[in-house]
Every structure is written in structure tokens, then in C-alpha cells.
C-alpha positions in Angstrom: -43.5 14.2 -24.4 -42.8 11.0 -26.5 -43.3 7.9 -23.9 -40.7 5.5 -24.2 -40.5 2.3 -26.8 -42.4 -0.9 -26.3 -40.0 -4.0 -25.0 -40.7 -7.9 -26.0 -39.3 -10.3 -22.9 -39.0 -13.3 -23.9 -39.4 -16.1 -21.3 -41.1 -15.7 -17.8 -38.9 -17.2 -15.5 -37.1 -15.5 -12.7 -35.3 -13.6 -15.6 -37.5 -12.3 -17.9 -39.7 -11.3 -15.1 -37.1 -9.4 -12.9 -36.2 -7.9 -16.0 -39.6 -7.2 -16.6 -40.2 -5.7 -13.6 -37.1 -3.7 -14.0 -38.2 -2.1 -17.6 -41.4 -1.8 -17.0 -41.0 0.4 -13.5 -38.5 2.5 -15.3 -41.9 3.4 -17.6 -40.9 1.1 -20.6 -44.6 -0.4 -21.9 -43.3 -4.3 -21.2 -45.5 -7.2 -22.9 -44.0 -10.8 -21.4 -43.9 -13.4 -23.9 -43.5 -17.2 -22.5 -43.5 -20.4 -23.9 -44.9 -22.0 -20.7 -46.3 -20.3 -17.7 -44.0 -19.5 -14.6 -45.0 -21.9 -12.7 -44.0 -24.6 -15.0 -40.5 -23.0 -15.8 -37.4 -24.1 -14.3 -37.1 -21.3 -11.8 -40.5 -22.7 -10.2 -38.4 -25.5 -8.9 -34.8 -23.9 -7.9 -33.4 -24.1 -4.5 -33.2 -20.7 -4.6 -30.8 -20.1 -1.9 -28.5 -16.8 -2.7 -25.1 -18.5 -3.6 -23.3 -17.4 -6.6 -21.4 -20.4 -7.7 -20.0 -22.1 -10.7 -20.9 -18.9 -13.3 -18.5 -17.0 -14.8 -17.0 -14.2 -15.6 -16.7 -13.7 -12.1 -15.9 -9.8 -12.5 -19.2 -9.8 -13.7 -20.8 -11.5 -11.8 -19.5 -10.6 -8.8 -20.9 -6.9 -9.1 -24.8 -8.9 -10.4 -24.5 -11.0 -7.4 -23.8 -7.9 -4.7 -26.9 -6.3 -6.5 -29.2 -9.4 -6.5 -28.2 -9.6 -2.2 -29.1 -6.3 -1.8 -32.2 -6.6 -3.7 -33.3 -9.5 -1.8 -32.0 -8.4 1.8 -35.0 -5.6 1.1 -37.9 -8.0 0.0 -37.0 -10.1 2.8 -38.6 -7.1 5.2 -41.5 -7.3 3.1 -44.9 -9.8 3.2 -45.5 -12.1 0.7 -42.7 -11.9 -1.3 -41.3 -15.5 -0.5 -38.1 -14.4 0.4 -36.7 -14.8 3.7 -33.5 -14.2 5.0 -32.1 -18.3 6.5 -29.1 -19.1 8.9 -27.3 -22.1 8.0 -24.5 -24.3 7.1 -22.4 -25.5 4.4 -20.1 -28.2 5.4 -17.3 -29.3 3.5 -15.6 -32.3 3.8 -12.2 -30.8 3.8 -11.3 -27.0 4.6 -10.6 -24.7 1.8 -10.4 -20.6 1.4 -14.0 -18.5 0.8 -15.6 -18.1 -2.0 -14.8 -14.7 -3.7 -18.3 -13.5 -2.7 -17.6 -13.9 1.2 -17.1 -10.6 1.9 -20.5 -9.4 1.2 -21.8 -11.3 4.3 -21.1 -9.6 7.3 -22.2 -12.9 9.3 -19.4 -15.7 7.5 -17.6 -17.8 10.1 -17.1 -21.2 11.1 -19.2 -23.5 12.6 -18.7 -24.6 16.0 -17.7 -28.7 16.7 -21.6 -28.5 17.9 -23.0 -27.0 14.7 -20.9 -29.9 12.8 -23.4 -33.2 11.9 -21.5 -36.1 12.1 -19.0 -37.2 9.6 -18.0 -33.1 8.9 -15.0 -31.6 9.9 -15.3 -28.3 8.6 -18.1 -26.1 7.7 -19.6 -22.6 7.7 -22.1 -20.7 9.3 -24.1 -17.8 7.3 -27.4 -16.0 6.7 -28.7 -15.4 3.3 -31.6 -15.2 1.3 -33.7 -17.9 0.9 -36.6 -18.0 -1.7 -39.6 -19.8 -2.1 -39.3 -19.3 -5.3 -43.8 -20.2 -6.3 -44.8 -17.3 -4.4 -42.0 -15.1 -5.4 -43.1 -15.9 -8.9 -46.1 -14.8 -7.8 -45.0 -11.8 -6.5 -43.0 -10.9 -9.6 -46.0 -11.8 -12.3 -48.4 -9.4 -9.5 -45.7 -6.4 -9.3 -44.8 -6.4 -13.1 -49.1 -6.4 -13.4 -49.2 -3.0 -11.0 -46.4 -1.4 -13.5 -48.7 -1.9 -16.4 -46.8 -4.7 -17.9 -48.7 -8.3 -19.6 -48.0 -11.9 -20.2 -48.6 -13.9 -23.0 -48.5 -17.5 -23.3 -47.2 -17.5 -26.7 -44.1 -19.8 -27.7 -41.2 -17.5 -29.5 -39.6 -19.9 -32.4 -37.3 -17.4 -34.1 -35.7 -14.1 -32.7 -35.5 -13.1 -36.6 -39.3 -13.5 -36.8 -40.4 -11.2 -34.2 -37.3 -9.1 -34.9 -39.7 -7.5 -37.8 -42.0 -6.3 -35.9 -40.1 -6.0 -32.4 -38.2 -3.6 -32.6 -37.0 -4.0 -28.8 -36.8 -7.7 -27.7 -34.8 -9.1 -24.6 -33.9 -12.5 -24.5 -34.3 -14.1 -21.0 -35.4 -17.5 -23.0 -33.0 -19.2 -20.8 -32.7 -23.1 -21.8 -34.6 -22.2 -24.5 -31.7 -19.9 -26.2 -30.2 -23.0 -27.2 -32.4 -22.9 -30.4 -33.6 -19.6 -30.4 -30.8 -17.9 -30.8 -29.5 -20.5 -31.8 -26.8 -20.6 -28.9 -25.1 -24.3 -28.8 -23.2 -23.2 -26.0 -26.5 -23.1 -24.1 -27.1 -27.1 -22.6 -29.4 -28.3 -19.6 -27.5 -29.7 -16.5 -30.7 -31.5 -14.8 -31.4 -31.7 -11.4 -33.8 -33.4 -9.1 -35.4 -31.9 -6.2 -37.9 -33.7 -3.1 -40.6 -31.8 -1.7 -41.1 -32.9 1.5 -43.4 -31.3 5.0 -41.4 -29.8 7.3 -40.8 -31.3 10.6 -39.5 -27.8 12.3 -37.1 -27.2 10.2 -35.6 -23.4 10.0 -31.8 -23.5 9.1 -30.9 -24.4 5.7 -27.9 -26.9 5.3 -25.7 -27.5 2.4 -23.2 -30.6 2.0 -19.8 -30.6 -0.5 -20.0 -34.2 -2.2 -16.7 -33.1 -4.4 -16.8 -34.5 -7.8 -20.3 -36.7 -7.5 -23.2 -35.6 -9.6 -25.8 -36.0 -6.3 -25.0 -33.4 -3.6 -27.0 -32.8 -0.2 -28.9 -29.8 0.6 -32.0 -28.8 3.0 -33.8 -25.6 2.7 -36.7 -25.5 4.6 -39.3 -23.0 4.2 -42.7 -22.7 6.4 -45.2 -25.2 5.3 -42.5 -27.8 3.4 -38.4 -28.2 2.9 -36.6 -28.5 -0.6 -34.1 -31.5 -0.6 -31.7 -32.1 -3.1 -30.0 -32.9 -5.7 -28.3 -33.8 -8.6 -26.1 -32.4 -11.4 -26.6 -34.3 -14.8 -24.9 -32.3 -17.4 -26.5 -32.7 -20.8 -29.6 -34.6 -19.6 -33.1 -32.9 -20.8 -35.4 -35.1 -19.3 -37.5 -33.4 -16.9 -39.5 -36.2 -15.6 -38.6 -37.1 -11.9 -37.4 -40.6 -11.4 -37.9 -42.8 -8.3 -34.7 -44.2 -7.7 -33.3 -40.5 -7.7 -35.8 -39.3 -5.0 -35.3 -42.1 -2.8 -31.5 -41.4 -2.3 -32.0 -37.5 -2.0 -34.5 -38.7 0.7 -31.6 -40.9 2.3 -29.7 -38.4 2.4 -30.8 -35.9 3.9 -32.7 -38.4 6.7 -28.8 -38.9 7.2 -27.9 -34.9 7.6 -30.9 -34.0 9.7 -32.7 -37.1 11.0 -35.9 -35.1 11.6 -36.6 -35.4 8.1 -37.3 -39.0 8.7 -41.0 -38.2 10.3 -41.6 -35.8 6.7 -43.9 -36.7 3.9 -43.2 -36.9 0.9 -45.3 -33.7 -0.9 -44.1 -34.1 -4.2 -40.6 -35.2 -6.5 -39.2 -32.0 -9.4 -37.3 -32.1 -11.9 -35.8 -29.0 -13.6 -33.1 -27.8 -16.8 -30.7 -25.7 -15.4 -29.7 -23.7 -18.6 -26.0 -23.5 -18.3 -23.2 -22.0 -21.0 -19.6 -21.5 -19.8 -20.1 -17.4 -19.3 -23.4 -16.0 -18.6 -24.2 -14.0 -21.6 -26.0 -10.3 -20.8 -25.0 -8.4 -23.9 -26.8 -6.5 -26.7 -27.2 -7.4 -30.3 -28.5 -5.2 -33.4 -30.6 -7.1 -35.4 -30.1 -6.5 -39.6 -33.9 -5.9 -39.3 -33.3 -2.6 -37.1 -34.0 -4.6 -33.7 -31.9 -4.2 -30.5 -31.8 -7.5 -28.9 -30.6 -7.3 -25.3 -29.3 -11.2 -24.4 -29.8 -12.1 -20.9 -29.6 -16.1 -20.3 -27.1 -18.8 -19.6 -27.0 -18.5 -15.8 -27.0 -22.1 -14.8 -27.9 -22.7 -11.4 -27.1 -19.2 -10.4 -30.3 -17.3 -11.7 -32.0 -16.5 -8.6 -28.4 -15.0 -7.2 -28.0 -12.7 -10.5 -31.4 -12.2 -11.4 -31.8 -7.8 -10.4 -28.5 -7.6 -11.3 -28.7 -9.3 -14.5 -32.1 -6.9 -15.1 -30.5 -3.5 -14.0 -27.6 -4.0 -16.3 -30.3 -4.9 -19.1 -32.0 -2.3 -18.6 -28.7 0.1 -18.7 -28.0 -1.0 -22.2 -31.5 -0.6 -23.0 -31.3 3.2 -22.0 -28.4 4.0 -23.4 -29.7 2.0 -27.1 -33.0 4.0 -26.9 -34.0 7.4 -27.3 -35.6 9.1 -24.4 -38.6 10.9 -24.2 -36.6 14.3 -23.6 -34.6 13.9 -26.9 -37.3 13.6 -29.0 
């Protein structure tokens, strides 16, 4: 029986490995090729809290998003996978209708006038997946290991390159598409994030700032808590600044005043890679190469990551021969 055709992933963030994991457990031989390790790519230093905002199409995304819940839900049962499943609130600081995702949890209602921190008139209670997103990269470089599949640390500088003698590449390159490709649509919206130790922390807590480029959110995980953020459209400096950290600190000591008794463990900076739709689509090379696309999910990668991958890996099926046809 012929054995199915090699892949080429390019890019080993939470992506190209879910992908990865995808192809290569459906018996495709998977070699992971990465310009930088995992733990120095942008997903090492996402919030990571399920929450499929600001991507479109929504159709689309939608149907990833349900898949990526599920997915999650399931690891959450499981041991050293990173992801847990958090209670928690996201205040707003006026009311408005759900999001077009509220339907897929069971557990969405309001908070309670005793749930509310002061200064917040409305908000909403909810459980969902929360990832600590360095051990699940772990987890996902250790699983995609047990299915036979590799990692390289070997930059990609041109799809039509490797399109020669790849004849099966998908492109999870994220930020990195923006010259690849070359996709100009592709552009870094930069945010900051402040590791801190966790006081006893166990819900998460999100905060609407409307149109500001900082926002407030807590997501506490067992030995420290993510703080955050901002939203700098267009900025690719990924060196934390000072200033920055201080007023995340501030607040979030505001929103949950525990926080004030935390240490500071460390300050992150990382490149969302955003484009106006999410772009998981294939494209046939003149060399003869199928190039599946799969980047451009902004903040939203963690929340569409399995279903991003199972929908790659459909085209892929249907592109390919099988071993029974041959």
C-alpha cells in the first residue's frame, strides 16, 4: 500500500503545530520547519483564553471556533496539557447583546451586583478554556514527536524555493507570511503582557476599555497570572517597555487588589499577526506544489487553532492521493 505524501509546516507556533499534530496523526510523514523555536514564538506569550473575537469571516470562524472549544473542553480532562477549564468575568462598561459565539457555552449569564468590582455595571460570568500556553507547547512539540513527526530550526525565506522540492507545504508562518508569501495584508498588532506570582488567584477577569489601545485582563494560572495588555496596530517591536508594564500592573492592582502583594516574574512582548480575514485556503504552486495557507488569525489563534488544522487537513485529503487509489 503506497503511504501517504510527506508535508512541510512551516512555522511552530500554536498553528503549525496543531496542524502538525493533525497531519501527522492522520499518518501524513510531517517535518516542522521554524524560524525560531516555540517558545520564542508569539503564541508562547498569548493570553490564551478561548474567545473568538475581532477575526473574520465569522461563518467561518464560527464553525473553527466550536471545533477549537471542543477540542480543548477534552484536553482540559487530561494532565499536563496546560489547559484548564477557568470561571470568570468580562465586564463591560455598558451592556450590549452576546457575542455570536454565546451559544456554545452552556454556562453564559450575568454577573450578580456582588461579582461586579467597583466602577462596572454590567458584566458576564462564564467558564472556558484557559491555556498556559508554555506547557501546552510542550505538549504539542511531545504529541506531534509520538506521531513520528520532527522539527527543524531552519528559517523559510521563499515559499517558491522550497516549492521545488516540497511538493506539500502548509503555511502556518503566521506574522511571518507578511514576506513569505508575500501577504501585505498580514501586519503585527503588538501587545504587552506582565507575568506576575499569583496571590490565589483562580478566576480569570476581563475588562472592556472601548476604543483605548490598553485593555485589562487577569488570567491566573497555578504557579503565576498573565496581566494585560495592549493593542498597537502596526508596531513590530517586541521588546517590553517599562512604562507599559507599570500601567498594566496598575491596572489590574485596581481590578483585583490581591495582585498588589504579586511579584513581578517577568514583562512579554508579542506580534499578533493580524489580516482583515483569516486566510485557510489552498494554493497550486506553478512548480506542482499544493500550498495549503493557514495564518492571519490575530489574537484569535489559540481559539481557531484545531479548527483551523482539521479544515487543513480536509483540503489536504481531498488534494492528495490516498494510499487506496494508488
Amino acid at each position: 500500500m503506497a503511504a501517504l505524501p510527506p508535508v512541510l509546516v512551516i512555522g511552530a507556533g500554536v498553528s503549525g503545530l496543531s496542524t502538525a499534530v493533525t497531519l501527522a496523526e492522520a499518518g501524513y510523514p510531517v517535518v516542522v520547519r521554524t524560524a525560531e523555536p516555540s517558545e520564542a514564538t508569539t503564541s508562547a506569550v498569548a493570553g490564551a483564553l478561548w474567545s473568538p473575537w475581532l477575526v473574520k469571516p465569522r461563518h467561518r470562524v464560527l464553525r473553527w471556533a466550536a471545533h477549537t472549544l471542543t477540542t480543548l473542553r477534552d484536553l482540559a480532562a487530561h494532565r499536563g496539557t496546560g489547559v484548564r477549564l477557568a470561571s470568570g468575568i468580562e465586564l463591560t462598561g455598558l451592556p450590549h447583546g452576546p457575542p455570536d459565539w454565546a451559544h456554545l457555552l452552556p454556562d453564559r449569564r450575568p454577573c450578580t451586583p456582588e461579582e461586579l468590582p467597583a466602577g462596572y455595571a454590567h458584566g458576564t460570568h462564564c467558564t472556558v478554556p484557559l491555556v498556559d500556553m508554555p506547557t501546552y507547547l510542550t505538549y504539542l512539540t511531545n504529541r506531534l514527536t509520538a506521531a513520528g513527526g520532527a522539527i527543524q530550526i531552519k528559517p523559510v525565506t521563499s515559499l517558491d524555493d522550497i516549492a521545488h522540492s516540497s511538493p506539500l507545504i502548509v503555511n502556518c508562518a503566521g506574522l511571518g507570511a507578511h514576506t513569505l508569501v508575500p501577504d501585505n495584508q498580514v501586519h503585527p498588532v503588538r501587545g504587552h503582557h506582565v507575568i506576575v506570582t499569583n496571590p490565589g488567584l483562580t478566576g480569570f477577569i476581563e475588562a472592556d476599555t472601548g476604543d483605548s489601545p490598553n485593555f485589562t485582563v487577569i488570567y491566573p494560572h497555578s504557579g503565576h497570572v498573565v496581566l494585560g495588555g495592549t493593542v498597537e496596530p502596526g508596531k513590530w517591536d517586541r521588546d517590553p517597555d517599562p512604562a507599559t508594564g507599570q500601567a498594566i500592573l496598575e491596572r489590574c492592582i485596581r481590578l483585583e487588589p490581591r495582585l498588589a502583594d504579586a511579584q513581578v516574574i517577568d514583562h512579554l512582548v508579542g506580534l499578533r499577526p493580524t489580516r482583515p480575514h483569516v486566510q485557510v485556503d489552498l494554493q497550486h504552486h506553478p512548480s506542482g506544489a499544493t500550498i495549503a495557507h493557514n495564518y492571519g488569525h490575530g489574537g484569535a489563534g489559540v481559539s481557531l487553532s484545531w479548527g483551523c488544522a482539521t479544515e487543513i487537513a480536509s483540503l489536504i485529503s481531498t488534494a492528495t492521493p490516498h494510499p487506496h487509489d494508488a
